[in-house]
C-alpha positions as CSV (number, residue, x, y, z in Angstrom):
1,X,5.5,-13.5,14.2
2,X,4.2,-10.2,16.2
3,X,0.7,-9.6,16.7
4,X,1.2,-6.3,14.4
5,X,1.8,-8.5,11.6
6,X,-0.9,-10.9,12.5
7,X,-3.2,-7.4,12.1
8,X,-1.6,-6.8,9.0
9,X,-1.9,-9.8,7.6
10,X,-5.4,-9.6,7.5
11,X,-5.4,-6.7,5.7
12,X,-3.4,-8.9,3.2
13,X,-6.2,-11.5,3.2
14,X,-8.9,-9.4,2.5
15,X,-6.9,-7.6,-0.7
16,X,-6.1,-11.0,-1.7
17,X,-10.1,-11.5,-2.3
18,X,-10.0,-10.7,-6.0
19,X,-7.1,-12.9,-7.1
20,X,-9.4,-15.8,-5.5
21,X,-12.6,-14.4,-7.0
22,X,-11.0,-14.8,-10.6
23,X,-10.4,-18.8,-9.4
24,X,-6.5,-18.3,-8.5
25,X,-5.3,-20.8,-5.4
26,X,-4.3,-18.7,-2.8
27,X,-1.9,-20.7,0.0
28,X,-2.7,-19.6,3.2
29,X,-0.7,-21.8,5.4
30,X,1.3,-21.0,8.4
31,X,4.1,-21.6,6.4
32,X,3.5,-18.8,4.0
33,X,2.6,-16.7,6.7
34,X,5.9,-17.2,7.7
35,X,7.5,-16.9,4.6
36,X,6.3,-13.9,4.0
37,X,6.6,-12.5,7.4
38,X,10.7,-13.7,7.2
39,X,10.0,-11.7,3.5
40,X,9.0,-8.5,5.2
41,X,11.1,-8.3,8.2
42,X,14.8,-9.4,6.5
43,X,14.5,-9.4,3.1
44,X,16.0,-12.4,2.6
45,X,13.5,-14.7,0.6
46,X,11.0,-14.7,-2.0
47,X,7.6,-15.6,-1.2
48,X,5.8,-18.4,-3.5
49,X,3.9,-16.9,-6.5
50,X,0.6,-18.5,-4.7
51,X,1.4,-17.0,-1.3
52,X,-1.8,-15.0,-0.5
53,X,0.0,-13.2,1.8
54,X,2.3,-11.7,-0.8
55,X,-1.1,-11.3,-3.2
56,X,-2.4,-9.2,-0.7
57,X,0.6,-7.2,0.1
58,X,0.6,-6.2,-4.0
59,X,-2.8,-5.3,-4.5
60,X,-2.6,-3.4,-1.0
61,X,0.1,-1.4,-2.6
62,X,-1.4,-0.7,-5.8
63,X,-4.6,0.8,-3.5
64,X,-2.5,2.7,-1.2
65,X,-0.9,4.3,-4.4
66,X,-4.1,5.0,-6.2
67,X,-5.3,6.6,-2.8
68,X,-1.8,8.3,-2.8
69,X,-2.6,9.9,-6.1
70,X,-6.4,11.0,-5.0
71,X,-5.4,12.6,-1.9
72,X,-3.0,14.7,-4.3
73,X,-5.4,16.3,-6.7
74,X,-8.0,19.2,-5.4
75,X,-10.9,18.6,-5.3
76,X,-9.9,15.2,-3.7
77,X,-11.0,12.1,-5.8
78,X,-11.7,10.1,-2.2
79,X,-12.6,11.0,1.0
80,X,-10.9,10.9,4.1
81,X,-13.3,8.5,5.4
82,X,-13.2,6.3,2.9
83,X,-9.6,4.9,3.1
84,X,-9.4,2.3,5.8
85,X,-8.7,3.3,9.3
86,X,-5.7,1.2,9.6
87,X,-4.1,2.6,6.1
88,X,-4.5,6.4,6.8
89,X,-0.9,6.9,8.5
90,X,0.3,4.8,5.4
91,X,-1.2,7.1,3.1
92,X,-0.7,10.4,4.4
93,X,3.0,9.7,4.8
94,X,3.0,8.4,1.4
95,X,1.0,11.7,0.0
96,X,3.4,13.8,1.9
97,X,6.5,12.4,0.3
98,X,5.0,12.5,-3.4
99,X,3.7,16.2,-3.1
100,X,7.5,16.8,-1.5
101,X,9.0,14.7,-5.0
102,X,7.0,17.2,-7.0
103,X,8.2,20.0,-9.1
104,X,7.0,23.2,-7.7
């Protein structure tokens, strides 16, 4: 595993917070990190439906969409400063390619 994914799977963790706040087992193990960093870099496998990792990864995604959609509309619903450093390029690529997908 690369140190950027190490990074990244932090970010994973802490989005994974809420599943374990409602009493939900994550499994943070080396081997799911490895599963889900095989996952992520060939496509290959599945991770485990308790893989925190892959938890993470979804609820990441449904955040950096529903930042996706804010950025869109004017006035903006969040600011700038409130996305996570880490997750701007992600968004503003994402924001670019969904105002291109729109009719004009």
């Amino acid at each position: 595993m690369t140190a950027k994914w190490r990074r990244k799977a932090e970010i994973y963790r802490r989005y994974a917070r809420s599943a374990e706040a409602t009493g939900f087992v994550c499994d943070w193990s080396e081997n799911a990190a490895e599963e889900m960093y095989s996952f992520e870099s060939t496509g290959k496998s599945t991770p485990a439906r308790d893989n925190g990792y892959a938890i993470g990864k979804g609820w990441l995604d449904v955040q950096i969409a529903s930042w996706i959609d804010d950025v869109l509309h004017w006035p903006p619903l969040v600011r700038w400063d409130e996305i996570d450093e880490d997750l701007r390029g992600q968004v503003k690529r994402g924001a670019m390619a969904a105002a291109r997908r729109r009719p004009a």
